[in-house]
VEXDREN-2710 file (C-alpha; in Angstrom, 1 decimal):
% VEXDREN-2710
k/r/px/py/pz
1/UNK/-56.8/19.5/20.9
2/UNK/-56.6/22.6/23.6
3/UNK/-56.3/26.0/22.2
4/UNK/-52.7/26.6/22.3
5/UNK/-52.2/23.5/19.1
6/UNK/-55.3/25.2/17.4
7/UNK/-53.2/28.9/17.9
8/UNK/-50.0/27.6/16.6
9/UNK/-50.9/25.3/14.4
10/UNK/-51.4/27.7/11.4
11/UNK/-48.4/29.7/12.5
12/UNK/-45.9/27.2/12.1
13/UNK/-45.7/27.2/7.9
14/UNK/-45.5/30.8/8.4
15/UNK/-42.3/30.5/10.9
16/UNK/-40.9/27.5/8.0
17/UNK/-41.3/30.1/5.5
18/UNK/-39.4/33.5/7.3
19/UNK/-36.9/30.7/7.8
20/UNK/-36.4/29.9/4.1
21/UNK/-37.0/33.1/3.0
22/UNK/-33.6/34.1/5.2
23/UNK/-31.8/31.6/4.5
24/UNK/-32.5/32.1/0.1
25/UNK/-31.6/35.7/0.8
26/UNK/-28.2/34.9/2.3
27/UNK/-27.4/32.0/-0.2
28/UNK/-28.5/34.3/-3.4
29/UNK/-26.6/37.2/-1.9
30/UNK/-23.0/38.1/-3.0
31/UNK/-20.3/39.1/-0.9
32/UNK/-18.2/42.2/-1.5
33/UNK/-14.9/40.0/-1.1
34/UNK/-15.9/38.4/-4.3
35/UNK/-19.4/39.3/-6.1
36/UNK/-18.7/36.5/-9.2
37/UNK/-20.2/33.9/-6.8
38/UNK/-23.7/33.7/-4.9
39/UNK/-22.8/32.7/-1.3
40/UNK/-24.7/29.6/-2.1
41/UNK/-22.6/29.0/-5.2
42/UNK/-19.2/29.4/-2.7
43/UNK/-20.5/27.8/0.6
44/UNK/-22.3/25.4/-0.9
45/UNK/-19.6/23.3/-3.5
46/UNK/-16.5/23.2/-1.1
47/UNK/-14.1/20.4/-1.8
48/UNK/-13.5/19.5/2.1
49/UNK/-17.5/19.5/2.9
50/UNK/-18.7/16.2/4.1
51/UNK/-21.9/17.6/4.0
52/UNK/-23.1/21.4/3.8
53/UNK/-26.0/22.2/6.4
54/UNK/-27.9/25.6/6.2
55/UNK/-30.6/26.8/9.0
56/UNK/-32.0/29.8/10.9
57/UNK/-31.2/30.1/14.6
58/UNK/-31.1/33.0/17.6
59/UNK/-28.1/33.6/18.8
60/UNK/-27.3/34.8/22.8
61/UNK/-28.4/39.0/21.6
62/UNK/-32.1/37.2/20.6
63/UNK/-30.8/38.3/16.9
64/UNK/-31.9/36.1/14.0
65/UNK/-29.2/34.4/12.4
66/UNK/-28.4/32.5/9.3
67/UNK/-26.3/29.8/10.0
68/UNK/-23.9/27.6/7.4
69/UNK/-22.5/24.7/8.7
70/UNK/-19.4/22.8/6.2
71/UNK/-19.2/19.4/8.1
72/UNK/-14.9/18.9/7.5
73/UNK/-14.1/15.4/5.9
74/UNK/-11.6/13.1/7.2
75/UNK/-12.0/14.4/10.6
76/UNK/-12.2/10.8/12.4
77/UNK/-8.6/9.7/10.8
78/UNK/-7.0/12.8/11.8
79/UNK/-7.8/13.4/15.5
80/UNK/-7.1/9.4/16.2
81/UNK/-3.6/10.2/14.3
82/UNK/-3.6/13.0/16.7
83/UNK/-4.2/11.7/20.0
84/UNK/-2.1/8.8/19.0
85/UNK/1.2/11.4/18.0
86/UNK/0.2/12.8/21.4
87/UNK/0.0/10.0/23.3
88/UNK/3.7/8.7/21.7
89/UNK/4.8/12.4/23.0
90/UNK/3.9/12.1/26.5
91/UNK/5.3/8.4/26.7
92/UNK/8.7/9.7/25.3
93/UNK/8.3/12.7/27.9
94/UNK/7.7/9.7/30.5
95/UNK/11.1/7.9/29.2
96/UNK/13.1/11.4/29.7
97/UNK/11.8/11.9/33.0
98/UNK/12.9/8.1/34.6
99/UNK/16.2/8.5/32.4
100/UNK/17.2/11.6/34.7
101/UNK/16.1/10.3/38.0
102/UNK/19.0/7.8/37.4
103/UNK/21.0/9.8/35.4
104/UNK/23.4/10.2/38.9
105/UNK/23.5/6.1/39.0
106/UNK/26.6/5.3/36.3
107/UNK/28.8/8.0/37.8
108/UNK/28.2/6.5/41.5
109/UNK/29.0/2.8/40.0
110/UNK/32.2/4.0/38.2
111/UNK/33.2/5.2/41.4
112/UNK/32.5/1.7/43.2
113/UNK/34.3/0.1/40.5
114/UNK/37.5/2.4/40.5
115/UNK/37.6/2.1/44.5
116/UNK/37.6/-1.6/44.5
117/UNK/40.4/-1.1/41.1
118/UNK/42.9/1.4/43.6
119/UNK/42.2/-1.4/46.8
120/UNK/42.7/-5.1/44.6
121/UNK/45.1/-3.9/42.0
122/UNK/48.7/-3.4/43.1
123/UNK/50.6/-0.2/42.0
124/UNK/53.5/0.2/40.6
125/UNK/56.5/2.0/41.8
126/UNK/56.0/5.7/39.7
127/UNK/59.6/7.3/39.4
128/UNK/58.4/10.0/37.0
129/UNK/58.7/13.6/37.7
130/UNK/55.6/15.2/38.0
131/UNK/55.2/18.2/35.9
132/UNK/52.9/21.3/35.8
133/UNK/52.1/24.1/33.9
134/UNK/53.5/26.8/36.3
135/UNK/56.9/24.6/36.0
136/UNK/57.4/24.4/32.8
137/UNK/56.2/28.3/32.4
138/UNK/58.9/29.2/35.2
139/UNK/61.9/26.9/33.6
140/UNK/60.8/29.3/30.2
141/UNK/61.4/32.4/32.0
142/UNK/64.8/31.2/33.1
143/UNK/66.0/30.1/29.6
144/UNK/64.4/33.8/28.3
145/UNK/66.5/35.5/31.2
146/UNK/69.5/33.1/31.0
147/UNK/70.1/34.1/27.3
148/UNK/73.9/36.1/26.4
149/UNK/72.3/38.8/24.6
150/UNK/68.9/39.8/25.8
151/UNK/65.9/38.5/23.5
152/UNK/63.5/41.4/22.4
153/UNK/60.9/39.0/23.9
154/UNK/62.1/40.9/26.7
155/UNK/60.0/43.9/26.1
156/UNK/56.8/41.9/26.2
157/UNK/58.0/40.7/29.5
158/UNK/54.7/39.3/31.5
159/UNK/56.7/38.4/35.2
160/UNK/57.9/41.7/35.5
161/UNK/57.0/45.2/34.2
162/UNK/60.4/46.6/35.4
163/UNK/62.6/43.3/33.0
164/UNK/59.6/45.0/29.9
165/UNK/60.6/48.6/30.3
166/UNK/64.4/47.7/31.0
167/UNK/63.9/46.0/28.0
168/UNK/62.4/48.8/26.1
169/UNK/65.0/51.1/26.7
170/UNK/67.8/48.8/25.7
171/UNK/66.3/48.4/22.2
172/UNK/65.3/52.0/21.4
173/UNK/68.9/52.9/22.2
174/UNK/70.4/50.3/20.3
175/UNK/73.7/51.9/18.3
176/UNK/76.6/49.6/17.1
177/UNK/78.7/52.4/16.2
178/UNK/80.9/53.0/19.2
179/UNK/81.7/56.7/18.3
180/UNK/78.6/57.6/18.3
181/UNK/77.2/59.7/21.1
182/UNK/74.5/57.4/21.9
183/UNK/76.7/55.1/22.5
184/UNK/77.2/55.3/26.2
185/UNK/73.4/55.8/27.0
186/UNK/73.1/52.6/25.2
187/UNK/75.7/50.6/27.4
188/UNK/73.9/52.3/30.6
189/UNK/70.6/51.1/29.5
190/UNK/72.4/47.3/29.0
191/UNK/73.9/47.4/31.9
192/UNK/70.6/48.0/33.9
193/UNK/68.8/45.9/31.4
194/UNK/71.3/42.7/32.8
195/UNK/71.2/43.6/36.5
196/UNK/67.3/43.6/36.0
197/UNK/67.5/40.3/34.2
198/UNK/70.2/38.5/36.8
199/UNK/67.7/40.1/39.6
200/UNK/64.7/38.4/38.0
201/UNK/66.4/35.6/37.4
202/UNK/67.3/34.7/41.2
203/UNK/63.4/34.9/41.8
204/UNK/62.5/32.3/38.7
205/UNK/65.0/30.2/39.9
206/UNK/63.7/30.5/43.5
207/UNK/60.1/29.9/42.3
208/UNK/61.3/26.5/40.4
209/UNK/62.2/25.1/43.6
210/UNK/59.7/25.8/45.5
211/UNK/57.4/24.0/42.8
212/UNK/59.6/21.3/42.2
213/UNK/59.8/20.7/46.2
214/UNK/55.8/21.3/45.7
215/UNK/55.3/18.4/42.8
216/UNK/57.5/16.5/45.1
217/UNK/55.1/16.2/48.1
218/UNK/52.5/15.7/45.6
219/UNK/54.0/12.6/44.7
220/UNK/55.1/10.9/46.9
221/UNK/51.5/11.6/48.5
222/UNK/50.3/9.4/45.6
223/UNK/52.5/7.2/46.2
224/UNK/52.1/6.6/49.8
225/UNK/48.5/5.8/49.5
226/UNK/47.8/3.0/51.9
227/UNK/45.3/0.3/51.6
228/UNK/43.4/1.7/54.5
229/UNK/42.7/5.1/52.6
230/UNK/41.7/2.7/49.5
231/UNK/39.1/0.8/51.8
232/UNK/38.0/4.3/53.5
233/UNK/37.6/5.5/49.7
234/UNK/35.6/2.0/48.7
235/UNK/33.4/2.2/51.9
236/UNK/31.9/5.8/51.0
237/UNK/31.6/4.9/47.4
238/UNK/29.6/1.9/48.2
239/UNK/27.3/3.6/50.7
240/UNK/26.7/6.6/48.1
241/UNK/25.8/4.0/46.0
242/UNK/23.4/1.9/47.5
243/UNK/21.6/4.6/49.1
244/UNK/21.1/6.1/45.2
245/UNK/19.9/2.9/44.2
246/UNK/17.5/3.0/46.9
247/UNK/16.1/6.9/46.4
248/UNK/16.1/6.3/42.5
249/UNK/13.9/3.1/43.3
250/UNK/11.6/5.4/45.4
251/UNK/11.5/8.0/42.8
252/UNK/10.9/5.6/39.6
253/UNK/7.9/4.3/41.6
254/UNK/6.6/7.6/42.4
255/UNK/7.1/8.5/38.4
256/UNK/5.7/5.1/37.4
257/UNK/2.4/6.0/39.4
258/UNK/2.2/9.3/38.2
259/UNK/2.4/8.7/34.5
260/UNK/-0.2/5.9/34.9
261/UNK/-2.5/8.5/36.1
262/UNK/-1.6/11.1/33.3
263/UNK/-2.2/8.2/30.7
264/UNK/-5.7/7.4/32.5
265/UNK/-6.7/11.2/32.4
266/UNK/-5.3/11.2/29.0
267/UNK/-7.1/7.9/27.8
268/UNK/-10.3/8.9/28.9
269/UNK/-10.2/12.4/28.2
270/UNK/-13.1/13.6/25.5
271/UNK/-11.8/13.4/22.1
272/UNK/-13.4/15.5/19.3
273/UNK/-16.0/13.5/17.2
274/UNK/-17.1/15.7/14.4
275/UNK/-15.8/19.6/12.8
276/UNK/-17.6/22.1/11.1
277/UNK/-17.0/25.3/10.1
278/UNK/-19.4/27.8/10.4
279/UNK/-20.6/31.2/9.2
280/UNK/-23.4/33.2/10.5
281/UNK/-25.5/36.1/9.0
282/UNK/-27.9/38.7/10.0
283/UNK/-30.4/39.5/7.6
284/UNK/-31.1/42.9/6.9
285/UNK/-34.1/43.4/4.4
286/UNK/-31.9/42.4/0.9
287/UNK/-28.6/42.6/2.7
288/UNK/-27.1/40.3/4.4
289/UNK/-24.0/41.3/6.9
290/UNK/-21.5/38.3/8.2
291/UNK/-21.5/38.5/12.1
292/UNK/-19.1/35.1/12.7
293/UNK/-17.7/32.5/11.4
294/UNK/-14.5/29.8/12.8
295/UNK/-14.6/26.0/14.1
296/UNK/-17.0/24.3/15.9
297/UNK/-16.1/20.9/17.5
298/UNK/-18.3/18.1/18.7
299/UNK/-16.7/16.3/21.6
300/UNK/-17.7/13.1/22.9
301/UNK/-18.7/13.5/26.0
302/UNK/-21.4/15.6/24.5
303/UNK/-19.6/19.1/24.4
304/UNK/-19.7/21.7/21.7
305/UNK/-17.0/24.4/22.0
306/UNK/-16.2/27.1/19.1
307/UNK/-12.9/29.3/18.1
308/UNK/-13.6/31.8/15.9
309/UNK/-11.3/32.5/12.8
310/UNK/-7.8/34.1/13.4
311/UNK/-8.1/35.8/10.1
312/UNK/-11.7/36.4/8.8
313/UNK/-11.1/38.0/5.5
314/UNK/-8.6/34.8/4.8
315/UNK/-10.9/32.3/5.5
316/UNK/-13.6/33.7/3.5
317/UNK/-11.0/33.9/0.6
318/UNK/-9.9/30.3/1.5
319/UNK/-14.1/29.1/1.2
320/UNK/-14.3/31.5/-2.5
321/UNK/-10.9/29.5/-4.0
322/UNK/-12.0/26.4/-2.8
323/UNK/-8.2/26.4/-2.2
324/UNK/-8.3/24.2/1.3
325/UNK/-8.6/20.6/0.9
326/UNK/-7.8/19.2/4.0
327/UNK/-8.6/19.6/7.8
328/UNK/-5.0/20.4/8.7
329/UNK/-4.8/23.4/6.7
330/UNK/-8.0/24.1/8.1
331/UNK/-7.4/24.1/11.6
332/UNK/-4.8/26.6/11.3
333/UNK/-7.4/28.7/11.1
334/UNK/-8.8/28.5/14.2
335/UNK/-7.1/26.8/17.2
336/UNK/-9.4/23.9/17.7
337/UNK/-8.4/20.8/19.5
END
């Protein structure tokens, strides 16, 4: 035995004992958040405790620390629920990416389909008129102007603001009573009110034709369609179509090897093992002063990570109520995953 053993030898009861002496202070102490309880009498009885672990350690400052360990229950069945609700996430993020790289496909095979319809199918002859919404709004106008004794639509007029304040006039002087001296300024006003409206009317009924002879061309465009322009109209729809097929092909291959690599990463990645939840104190003669507390996870490729609480004071009202009874309520505490 060299002299070093012989040294510490009779030191290391004395150490054991500082340690115990700590840790009794900080388990018979009582907090001010609630002074019916010891700490032990809290810390020490908690529903979601696997297991309760108490020791004496030296944190990164070299201070002496109590530490309280509550090893969480249920920890195994959660995080494999976890990883598996995860995993079924990124497989249904997989699906939604390979749906829109083809999502152009249907449209482009419609159009195949529909050109080869407009080259097999014959047509029949189509003798209806076409109509439009400019005709039928023009043909409304001419009935409005057309009309023996002017409409007091007349004064909400929309083709023509001189028709609305012709309009205007006509109906603000409006008198039946032929003595009356109004009377004439009431005829004047008519009389400009129906040259406006006859005026107006030779543009509407201009305007018609020029639609109608418009719709015209339009159809028998459509109905001159030739085989040729059907084919021309099949060829492009075909090639747009095949060379989709072929980049979607490319690009469900390039997704396919992607997501197998994600999964890999994902499969493999370190999962957590084991939660506790900790609190640390310093020691100060008889009082005892909480310097941290939050999650610490045990991962298994052998790393330790911690999150300290979001909310001190309500986690150290949560361990007092004895009011948190599983790890889901838990975590919310302290972001650990």
């Amino acid at each position: 035995m060299n002299l070093r053993t012989i040294i510490l030898a009779p030191l290391l009861p004395l150490a054991l004992a500082g340690c115990n002496e700590a840790i009794d202070t900080v388990k018979n102490g009582r907090m001010k958040i609630n002074e019916q309880y010891t700490v032990d009498q809290a810390f020490s009885n908690r529903s979601i405790c696997d297991s309760v672990e108490w020791d004496v350690i030296t944190d990164d400052r070299n201070r002496e620390l109590v530490q309280y360990k509550c090893h969480i229950t249920g920890i195994e069945s959660y995080y494999a629920q976890e990883k598996q609700r995860i995993r079924e996430n990124l497989l249904s993020g997989f699906d939604l990416e390979k749906r829109a790289a083809q999502v152009h496909l249907e449209p482009a095979r419609m159009e195949v389909e529909a050109a080869e319809n407009a080259l097999n199918k014959p047509r029949p002859a189509n003798t209806a008129t076409l109509d439009s919404d400019r005709l039928t709004d023009l043909l409304a106008r001419e009935d409005l102007l057309s009309e023996n004794a002017p409409s007091r639509s007349l004064q909400n007029y929309s083709g023509s603001p001189e028709i609305a304040a012709a309009a205007q006039r006509y109906f603000l002087s409006y008198v039946r009573d032929t003595t009356s001296p109004q009377f004439a300024a009431h005829k004047q006003n008519e009389q400009e009110l129906l040259r406006a409206m006859a005026a107006e009317r030779e543009k509407v009924q201009a305007q018609i034709a020029e639609e109608r002879a418009r719709l015209s061309e339009v159809q028998n465009a459509r109905g001159q369609e030739s085989v040729a322009h059907a084919q021309q109209r099949l060829n492009r729809a075909t090639e747009l179509y095949e060379n989709l097929q072929n980049s979607v092909a490319a690009k469900l291959e390039e997704l396919d090897a992607q997501h197998a690599a994600k999964l890999k990463q994902f499969d493999g990645a370190a999962t957590i093992e084991s939660v506790a939840e900790v609190f640390e104190w310093v020691v100060k003669g008889e009082e005892i002063e909480l310097v941290w507390s939050g999650l610490e996870g045990t991962y298994s490729d052998g790393q330790i990570k911690r999150f300290g609480h979001i909310d001190r004071l309500s986690s150290l009202q949560d361990v007092y109520r004895n009011n948190v009874k599983t790890y889901s309520d838990l975590r919310q505490k302290a972001p650990l995953l």
